[in-house]
C-alpha positions as a printed Julia matrix, in Angstrom:
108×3 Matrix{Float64}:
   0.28  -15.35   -8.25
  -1.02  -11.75   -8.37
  -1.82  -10.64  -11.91
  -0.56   -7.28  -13.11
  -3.45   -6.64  -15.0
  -6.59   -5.0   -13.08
  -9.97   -4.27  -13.75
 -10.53   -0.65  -15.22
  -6.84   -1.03  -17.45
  -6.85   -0.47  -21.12
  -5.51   -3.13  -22.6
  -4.8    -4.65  -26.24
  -5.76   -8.11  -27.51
  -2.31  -10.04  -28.96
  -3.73  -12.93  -29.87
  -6.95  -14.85  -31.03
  -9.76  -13.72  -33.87
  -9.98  -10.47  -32.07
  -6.2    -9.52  -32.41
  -5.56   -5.8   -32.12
  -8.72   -4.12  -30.53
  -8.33   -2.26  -27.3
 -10.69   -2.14  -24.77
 -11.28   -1.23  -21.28
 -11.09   -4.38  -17.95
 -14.52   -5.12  -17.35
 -13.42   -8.26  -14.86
 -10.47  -10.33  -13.9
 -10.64  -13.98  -12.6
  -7.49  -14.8   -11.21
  -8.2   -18.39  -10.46
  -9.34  -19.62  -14.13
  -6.76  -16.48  -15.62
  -9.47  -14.64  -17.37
 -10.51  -11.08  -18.07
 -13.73   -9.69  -19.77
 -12.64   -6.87  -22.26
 -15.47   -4.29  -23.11
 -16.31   -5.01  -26.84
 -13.94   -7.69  -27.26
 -15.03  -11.53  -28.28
 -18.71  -10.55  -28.43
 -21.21  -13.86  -28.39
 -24.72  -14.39  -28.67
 -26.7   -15.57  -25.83
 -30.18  -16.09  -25.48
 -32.28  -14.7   -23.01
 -35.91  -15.52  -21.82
 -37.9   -12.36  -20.66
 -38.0   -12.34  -16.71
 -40.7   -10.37  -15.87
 -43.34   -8.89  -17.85
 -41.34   -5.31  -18.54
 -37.71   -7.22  -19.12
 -37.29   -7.95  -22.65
 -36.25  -11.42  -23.97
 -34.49  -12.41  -27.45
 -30.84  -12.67  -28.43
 -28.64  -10.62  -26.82
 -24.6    -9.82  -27.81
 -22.21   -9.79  -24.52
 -18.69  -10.26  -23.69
 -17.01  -13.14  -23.14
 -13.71  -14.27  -20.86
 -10.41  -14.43  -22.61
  -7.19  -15.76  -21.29
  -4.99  -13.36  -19.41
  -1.99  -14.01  -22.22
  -3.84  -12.8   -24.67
  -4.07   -9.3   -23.7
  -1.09   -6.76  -22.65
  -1.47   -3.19  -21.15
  -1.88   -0.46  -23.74
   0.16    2.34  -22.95
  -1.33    4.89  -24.69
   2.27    6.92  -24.58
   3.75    4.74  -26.42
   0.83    4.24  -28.3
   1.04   -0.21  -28.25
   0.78   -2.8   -26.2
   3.58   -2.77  -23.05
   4.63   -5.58  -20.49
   4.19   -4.44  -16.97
   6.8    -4.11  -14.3
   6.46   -3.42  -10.35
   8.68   -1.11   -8.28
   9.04    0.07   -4.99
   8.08    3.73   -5.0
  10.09    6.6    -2.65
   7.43    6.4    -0.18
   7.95    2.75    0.25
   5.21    1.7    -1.59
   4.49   -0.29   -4.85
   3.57    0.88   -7.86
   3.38   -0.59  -11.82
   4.73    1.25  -14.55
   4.91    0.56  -17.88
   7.99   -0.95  -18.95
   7.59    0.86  -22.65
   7.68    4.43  -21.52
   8.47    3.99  -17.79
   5.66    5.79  -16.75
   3.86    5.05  -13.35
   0.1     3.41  -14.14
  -1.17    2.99  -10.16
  -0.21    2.03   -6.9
  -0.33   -1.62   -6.05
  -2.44   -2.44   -2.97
């Protein structure tokens, strides 16, 4: 099943301890349902220094969330919106935001 959401959308966490906070698509995983959101569900990982100019320590990075916890942010209608596809007059399809009906992209 394609997903509606796509790496490089805004979108708005619903659910989870993150609940509310926009970010930007950093990654989609269509198989396992997950997205990375920039600055959303940050964990600590440890890293060893590679080579002798790479630093090592704890680092903070993004984790994967599940694809129903986020929805598009139209930023029109200023919250979160679900996603529809139509067939554009050129025959094409395109998404639009079912909030404020306006065209987000073409799908491919």
């Amino acid at each position: 099943m394609a997903q509606k959401i796509r790496k490089g959308d805004t979108v708005i966490v619903i659910a989870g301890n993150d609940k509310g906070k926009t970010g930007r698509v950093l990654s989609v995983d269509n198989d396992k349902q997950r997205v990375v959101v920039e600055k959303v569900k940050l964990v600590k990982r440890h890293q060893r220094a590679r080579s002798a100019n790479q630093q090592g320590g704890v680092i903070e990075k993004e984790a994967a969330i599940h694809l129903s916890n986020v929805m598009l942010f139209d930023a029109k209608a200023g919250k979160g919106a679900r996603v529809g596809v139509r067939i554009a007059k050129d025959g094409s399809k395109e998404r639009f935001s079912r909030a404020s009906g306006e065209t987000l992209s073409k799908k491919d």
